[in-house]
C-alpha positions in Angstrom: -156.5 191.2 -15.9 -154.2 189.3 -13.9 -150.5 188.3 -15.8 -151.5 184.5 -15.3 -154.6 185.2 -17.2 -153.6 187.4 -19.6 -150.7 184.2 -20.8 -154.0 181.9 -20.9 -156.2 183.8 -22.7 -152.6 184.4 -24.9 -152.2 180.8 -25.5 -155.8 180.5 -26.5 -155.4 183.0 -29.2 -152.3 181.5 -30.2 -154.0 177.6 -30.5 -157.2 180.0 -32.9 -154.1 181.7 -35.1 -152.9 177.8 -35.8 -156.4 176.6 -36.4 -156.7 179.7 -39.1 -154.1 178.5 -41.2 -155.1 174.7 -40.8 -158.5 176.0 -42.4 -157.0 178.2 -45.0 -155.0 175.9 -46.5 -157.5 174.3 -48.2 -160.5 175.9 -49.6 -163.4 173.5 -48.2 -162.2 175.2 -44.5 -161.2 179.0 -45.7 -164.3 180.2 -44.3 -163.9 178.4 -41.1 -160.6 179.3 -41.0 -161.1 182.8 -41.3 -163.8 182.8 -38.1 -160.9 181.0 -35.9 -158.5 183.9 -37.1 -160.7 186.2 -35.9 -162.0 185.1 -33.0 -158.3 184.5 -31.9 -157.4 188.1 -32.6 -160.5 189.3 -30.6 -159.3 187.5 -27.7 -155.9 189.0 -28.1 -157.1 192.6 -28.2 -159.3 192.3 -25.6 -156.9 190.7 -23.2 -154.0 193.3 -24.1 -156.6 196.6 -23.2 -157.8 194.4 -19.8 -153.9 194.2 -19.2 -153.5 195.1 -14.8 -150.5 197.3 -16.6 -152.3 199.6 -19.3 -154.5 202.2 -17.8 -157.7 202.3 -19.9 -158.6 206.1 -20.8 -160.9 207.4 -23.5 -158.2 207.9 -26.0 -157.6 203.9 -26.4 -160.9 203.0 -26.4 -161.8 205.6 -28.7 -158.6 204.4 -30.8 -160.1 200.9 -30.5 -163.4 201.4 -32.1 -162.4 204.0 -34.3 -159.9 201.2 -36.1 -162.8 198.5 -35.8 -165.2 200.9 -37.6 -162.9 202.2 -40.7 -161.4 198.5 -41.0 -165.4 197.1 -41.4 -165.8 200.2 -43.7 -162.7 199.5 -45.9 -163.3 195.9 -45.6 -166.9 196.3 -46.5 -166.3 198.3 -49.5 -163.0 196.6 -51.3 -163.9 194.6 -54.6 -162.3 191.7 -55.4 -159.8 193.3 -58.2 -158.7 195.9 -55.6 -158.2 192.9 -52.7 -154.6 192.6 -53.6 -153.6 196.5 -52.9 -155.8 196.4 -49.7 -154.0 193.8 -48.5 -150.5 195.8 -48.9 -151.6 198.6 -47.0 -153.2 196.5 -44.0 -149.1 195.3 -44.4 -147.8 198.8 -44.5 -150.2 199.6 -41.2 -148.4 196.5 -39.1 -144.8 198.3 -40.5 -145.7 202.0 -39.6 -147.5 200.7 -36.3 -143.7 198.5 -35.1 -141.8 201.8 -36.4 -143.3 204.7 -34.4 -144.1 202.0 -30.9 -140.4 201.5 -31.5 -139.7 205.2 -31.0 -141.8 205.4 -28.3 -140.4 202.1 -26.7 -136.7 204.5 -26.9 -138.2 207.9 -25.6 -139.2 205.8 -22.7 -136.0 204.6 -21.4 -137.0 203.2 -18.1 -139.4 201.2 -19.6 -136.8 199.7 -22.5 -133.9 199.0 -20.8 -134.8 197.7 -17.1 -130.9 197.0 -15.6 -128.9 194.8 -16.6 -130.7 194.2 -20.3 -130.2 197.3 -21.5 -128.2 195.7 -24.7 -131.0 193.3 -25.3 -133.8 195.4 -25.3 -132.2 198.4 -27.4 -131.5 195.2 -29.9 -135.0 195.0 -30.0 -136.1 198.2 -30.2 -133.4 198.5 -33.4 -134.9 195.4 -35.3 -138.8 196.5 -34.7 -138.0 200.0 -35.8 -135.9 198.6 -39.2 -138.1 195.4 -40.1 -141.0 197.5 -39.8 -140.0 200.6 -42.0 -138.7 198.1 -44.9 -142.1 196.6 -44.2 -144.1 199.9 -44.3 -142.2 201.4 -47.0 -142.0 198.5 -49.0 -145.8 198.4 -48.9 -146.8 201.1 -49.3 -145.1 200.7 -53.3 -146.7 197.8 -53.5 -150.2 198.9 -53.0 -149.2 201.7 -55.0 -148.0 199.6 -58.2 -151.3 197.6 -57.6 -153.6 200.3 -57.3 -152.1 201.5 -60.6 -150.6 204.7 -59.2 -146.8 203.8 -60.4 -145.7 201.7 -63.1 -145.7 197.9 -63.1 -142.2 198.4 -64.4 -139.0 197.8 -62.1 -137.1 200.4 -61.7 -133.3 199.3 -61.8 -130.8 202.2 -60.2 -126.7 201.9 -61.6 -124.9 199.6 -58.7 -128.4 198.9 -57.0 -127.2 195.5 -55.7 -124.3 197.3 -54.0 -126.7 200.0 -52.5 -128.9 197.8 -51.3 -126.0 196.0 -49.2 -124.3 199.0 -48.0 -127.7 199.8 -46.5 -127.9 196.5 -44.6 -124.2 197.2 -43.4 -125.1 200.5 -42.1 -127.8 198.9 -40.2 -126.2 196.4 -39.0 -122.9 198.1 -37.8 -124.5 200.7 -36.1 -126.9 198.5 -33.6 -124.0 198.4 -31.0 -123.4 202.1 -30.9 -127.3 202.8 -30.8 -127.5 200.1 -27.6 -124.7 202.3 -25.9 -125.9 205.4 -26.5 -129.8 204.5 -25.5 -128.5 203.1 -22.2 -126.8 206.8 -21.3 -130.0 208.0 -22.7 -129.3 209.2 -26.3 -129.1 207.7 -29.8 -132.1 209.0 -30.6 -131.2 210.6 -33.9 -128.9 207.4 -34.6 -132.6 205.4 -34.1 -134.1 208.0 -37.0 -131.2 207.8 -39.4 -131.6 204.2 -39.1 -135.5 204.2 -39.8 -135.1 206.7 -42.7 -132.6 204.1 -44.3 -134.3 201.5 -43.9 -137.9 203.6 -45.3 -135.5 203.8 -48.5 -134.5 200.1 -48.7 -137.8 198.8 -48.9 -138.6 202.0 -51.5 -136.1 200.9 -53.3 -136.7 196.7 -52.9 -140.1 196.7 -54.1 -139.6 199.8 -56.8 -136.9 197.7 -58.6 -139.7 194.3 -58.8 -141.5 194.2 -61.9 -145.7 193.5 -62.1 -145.4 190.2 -62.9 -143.5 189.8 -59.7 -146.3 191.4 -57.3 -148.1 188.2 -56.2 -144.7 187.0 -54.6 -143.8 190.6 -53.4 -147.6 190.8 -51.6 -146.8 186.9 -49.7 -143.2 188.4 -48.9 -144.7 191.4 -47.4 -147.1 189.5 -45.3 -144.2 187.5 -44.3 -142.2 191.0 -43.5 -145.7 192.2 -41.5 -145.1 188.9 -39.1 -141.2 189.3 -38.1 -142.2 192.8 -37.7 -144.7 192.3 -34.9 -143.0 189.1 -34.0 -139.8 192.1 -33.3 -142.4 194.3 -31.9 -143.7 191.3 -29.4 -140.4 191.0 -28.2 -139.6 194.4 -27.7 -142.9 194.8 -25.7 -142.5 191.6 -23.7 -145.8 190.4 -25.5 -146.4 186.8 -26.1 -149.2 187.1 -28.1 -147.5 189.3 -30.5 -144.5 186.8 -30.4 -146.3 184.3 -31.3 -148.8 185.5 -34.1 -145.7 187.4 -35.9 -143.8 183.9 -35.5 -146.8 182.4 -37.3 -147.3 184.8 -40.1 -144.1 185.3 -40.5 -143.1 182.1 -41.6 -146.5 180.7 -43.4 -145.4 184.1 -45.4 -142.2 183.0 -46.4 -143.5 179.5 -47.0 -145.9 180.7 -49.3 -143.5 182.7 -50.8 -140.9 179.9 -51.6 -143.9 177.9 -52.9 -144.9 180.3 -55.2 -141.3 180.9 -56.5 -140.8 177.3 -56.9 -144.1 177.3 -59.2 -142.1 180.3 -61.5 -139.0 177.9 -61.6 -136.9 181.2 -59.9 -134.9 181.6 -56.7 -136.5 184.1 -53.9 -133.3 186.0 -54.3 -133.8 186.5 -57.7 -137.2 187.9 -56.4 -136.6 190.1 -54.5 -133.2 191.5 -55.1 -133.3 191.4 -59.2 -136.8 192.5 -60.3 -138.4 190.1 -62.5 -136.3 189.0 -65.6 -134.1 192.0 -65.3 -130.5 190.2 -64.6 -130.4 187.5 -67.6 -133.0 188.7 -70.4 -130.7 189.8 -73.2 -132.2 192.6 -75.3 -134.8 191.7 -77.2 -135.3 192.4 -81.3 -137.0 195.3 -82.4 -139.0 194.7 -85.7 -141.2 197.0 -88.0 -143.9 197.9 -86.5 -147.7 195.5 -87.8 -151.2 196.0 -87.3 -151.4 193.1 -84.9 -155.1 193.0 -84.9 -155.2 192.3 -88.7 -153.0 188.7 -87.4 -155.5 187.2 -84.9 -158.4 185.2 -85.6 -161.7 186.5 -84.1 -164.8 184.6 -83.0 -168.3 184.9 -81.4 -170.3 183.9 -79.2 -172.8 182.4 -81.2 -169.9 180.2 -83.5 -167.7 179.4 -80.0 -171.4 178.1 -78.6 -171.3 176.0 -81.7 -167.7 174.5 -81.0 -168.7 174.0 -77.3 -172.3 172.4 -78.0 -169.6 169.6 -80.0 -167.1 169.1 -76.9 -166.2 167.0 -75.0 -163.5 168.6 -72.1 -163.5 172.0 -71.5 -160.8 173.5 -69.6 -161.2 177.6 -68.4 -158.1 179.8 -67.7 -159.4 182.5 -64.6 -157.1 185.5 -65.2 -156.8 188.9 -63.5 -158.9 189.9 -66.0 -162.1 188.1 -65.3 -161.9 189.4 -61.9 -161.6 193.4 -63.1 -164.7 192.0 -65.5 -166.3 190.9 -62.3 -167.3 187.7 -64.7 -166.7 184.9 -62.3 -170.7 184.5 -61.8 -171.1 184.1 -65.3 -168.4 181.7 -66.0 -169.6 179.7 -63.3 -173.0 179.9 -65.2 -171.6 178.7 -68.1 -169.9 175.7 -66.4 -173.0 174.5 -65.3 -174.4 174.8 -67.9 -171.9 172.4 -69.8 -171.6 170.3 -67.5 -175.2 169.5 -67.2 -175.1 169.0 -71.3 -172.4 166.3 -70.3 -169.3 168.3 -71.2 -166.1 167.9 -68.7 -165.0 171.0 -67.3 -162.7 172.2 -65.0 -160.6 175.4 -64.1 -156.7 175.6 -64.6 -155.3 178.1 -61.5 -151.4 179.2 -61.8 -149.9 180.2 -58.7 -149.3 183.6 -59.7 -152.9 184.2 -61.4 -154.3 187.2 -60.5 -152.7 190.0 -57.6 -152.5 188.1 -55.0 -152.0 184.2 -53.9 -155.0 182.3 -53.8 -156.9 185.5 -56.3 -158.5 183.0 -58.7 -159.3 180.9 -55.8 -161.2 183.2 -53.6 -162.8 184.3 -56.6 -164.0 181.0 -58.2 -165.4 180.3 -54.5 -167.2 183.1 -54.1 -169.3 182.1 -57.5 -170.0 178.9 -56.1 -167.1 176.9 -58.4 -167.3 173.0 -57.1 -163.8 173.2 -55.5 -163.1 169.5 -56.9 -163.1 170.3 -60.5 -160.8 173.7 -59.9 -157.3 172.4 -60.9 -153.8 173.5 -59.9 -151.2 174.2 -63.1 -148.9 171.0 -62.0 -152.5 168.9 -61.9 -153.2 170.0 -65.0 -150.5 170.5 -67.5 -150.5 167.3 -68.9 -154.1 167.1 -69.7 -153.9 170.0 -72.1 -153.1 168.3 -75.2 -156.0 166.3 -74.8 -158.4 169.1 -73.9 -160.8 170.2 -76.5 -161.3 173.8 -75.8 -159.3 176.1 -73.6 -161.2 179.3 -72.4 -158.6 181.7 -71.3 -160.8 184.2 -69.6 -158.9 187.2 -68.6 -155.4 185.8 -68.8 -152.6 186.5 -70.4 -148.8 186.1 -69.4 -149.8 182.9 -67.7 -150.7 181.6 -71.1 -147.4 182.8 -73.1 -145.8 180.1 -74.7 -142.8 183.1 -74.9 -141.9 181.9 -71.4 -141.1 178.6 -73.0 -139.6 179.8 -76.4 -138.0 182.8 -76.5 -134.9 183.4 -74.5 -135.3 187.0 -74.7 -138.1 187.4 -73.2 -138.9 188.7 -69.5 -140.8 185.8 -68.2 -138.4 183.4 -70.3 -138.3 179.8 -67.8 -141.5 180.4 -65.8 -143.4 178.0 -65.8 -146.9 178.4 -67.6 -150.3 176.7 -68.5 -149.6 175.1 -71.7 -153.0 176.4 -73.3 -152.0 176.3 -76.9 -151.8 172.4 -77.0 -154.9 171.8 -77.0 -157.7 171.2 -79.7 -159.0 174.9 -79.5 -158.0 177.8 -77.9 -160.3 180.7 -77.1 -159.1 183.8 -75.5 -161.8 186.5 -73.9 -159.9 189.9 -73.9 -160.7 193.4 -74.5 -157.7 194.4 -77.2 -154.4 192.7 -77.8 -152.5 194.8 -74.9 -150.0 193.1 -73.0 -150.1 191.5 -69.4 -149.1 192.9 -66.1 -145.5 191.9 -67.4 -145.8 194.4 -70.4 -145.1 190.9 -72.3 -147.0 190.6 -76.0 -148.2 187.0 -76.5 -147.6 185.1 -79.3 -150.8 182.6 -78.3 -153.1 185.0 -80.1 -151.7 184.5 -83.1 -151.7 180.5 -82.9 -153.3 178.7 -86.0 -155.8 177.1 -83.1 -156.1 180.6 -81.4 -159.8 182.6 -81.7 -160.3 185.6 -80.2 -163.5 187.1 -78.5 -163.2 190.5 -78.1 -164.7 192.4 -75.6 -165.4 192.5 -71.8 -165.2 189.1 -70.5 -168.5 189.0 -68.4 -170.9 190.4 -71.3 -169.0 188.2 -73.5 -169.8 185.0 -71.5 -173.5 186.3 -70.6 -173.6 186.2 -74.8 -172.5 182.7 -74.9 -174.8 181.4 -72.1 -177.4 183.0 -74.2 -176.7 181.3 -77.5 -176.6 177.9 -75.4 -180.1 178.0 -73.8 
């Protein structure tokens, strides 16, 4: 494909990539959204192997359809609870993929530094190779934390805040020396040391962010996947990759600043402190009660009861209703009330769930009207004149602890004010803790009921003893 075509068909695929996140910024258009994204990055593909300059052998074809096959599989297989941890290793793919055509950008010398730009295109090379192993690395412990293969916990190193510095210095300082030595033909080993620093920074970035941090962390790395290739694009003279990194790159940080200004915290505090680690003070320790003797519990048949006398209903999605797979059922049970008369809509924090937009995705996919799903700011101040709250699955974005109690982890994060209403309801398995290892003083409210046990056999029971 001629150069002239290959920057339309570019440009085409760059106008679909802008259309995508028109449509997925609002749910009505996700779906259409998606379909633009993808036919945008079909285009991009295809025009980039029908490039005049890449000789098309067996080995990238074959590389071609053997990445379209396992990404259907994977993609095909993934629940909805493990979404989150799939999406940090697509991340951690865009990372490893900038890192190793970075070394091979360097091996081939004549190709990297044409004269007279040798400085330039070393740069390059040097921030490709660094964004993208903070990217992959940094992923990597995200899907990990996720997945539930480390702790949720943030692991906080003596002096980490001055280690993490020194390893931007080191990076920094010795791009200069790496552009002179690549030009002669060398630096090769400089190019490694740097990779394998940078490997550990995003280790050591993501390992010291706690789990109630891991929505943010996920939107940060998408943001960290689009600088990489957006690095990559300009190492490779690629406008396609320029552009699309541009693109993802900065929606991610958008979305990311959104999201932080929803927890009432700084992105710095994000992603350099580990959640509630620099100003909690230490917290009480008291004998030890059987809390389950504290709550009080409900059923399904005496909460059907309570909700056959509403009159608003407002229902808390949580990260639990999606491990439940209960979404269906809840959905069930909204139409259900509604067509007895009853008001009901959803209350969606920003950080519900694993992942921005979790609780979203999810609602849609049962067929939740989208006008009657509720953002925490909508919503707040209808609470204390909300009959029942269901809090299905949820937990620290429920904890009046982030409002009280100055000790506490998630102390100033904003949360849905659940206990001022009429009735409270909470569908849970036990009284563990949230993702934020955070016990919750709600279930132990005067106008607090529990219904223990999985949330969609739970709600199934309720839609039963409402028929």
């Amino acid at each position: 494909m001629p150069s002239t075509m290959l920057t339309v068909v570019y440009l085409v695929a760059g106008v679909l990539f802008i259309m995508s996140l028109g449509g997925l910024a609002h749910q009505e258009t996700a779906r259409k959204g998606n379909v633009y994204g993808m036919l945008g990055m079909f285009l991009a593909v295809v025009a980039t192997a029908l490039d005049e300059r890449i000789a098309l052998s067996p080995a990238l074809l074959g590389g071609l359809a053997a990445g379209g096959v396992i990404g259907g599989i994977m993609a095909s297989r993934v629940v909805m609870t493990a979404m989150p941890q799939m999406v940090a290793l697509l991340h951690s793919f865009v990372g490893l993929a900038a890192v190793l055509v970075g070394i091979s950008t360097h091996l081939h010398s004549t190709v990297a530094f044409p004269e007279g730009s040798h400085v330039v295109h070393a740069l390059e090379i040097w921030a490709a190779v660094g964004i993208g192993a903070v990217t992959f690395t940094g992923s990597v412990v995200a899907w990990a934390k996720l997945d539930g293969r480390l702790s949720g916990r943030p692991l906080l190193l003596p002096g980490r805040h001055p280690l993490n510095a020194g390893a931007v210095a080191f990076v920094l300082l010795l791009a200069l020396p790496y552009a002179s030595a690549s030009h002669a033909g060398g630096g090769t080993w400089l190019l490694l040391v740097m990779a394998l620093v940078c490997g550990l920074l995003g280790w050591h970035l993501v390992m010291a962010i706690g789990g109630a941090d891991m929505p943010v962390v996920v939107s940060l790395l998408n943001s960290y996947s689009g600088w990489t290739a957006a690095a990559a694009g300009f190492m490779l003279a690629n406008d396609a990759l320029i552009v699309t990194g541009a693109l993802v790159g900065s929606s991610g940080a958008i979305l990311s600043y959104i999201m932080c200004r929803a927890m009432n915290r700084s992105i710095w505090n994000v992603v350099f402190a580990g959640f509630g680690t620099a100003d909690a003070g230490p917290a009480p320790v008291g004998e030890k009660v059987d809390l389950s003797r504290l709550v009080t519990r409900t059923t399904a048949v005496d909460l059907a009861a309570d909700l056959a006398d509403a009159q608003s209903v407002v229902i808390v999605p949580g990260y639990g209703m999606a491990v439940a797979r209960a979404q269906h059922t809840v959905e069930e049970l909204t139409r259900l009330l509604r067509s007895r008369g009853v008001t009901v809509r959803y209350a969606i924090h920003p950080v519900a769930g694993r992942l921005p937009g979790h609780m979203n995705v999810l609602l849609a996919e049962a067929g939740v009207p989208y006008d009657i799903v509720m953002e925490m700011d909508e919503i707040n101040d209808d609470l204390p004149d909300t009959d029942i709250v269901l809090v299905v699955g949820a937990n620290d974005i429920v904890n009046p602890s982030a409002q009280t109690d100055a000790h506490s982890p998630i102390y100033g994060m904003p949360v849905l004010e659940a206990w001022k209403a009429g009735q409270v309801v909470v569908f849970k398995r036990g009284l563990g803790t949230g993702y934020a290892g955070v016990e919750n003083p709600l279930f132990f409210e005067n106008n607090t009921t529990m219904l223990f046990g999985d949330a969609a056999d739970s709600v199934r029971q309720l839609v039963a003893a409402l028929g």
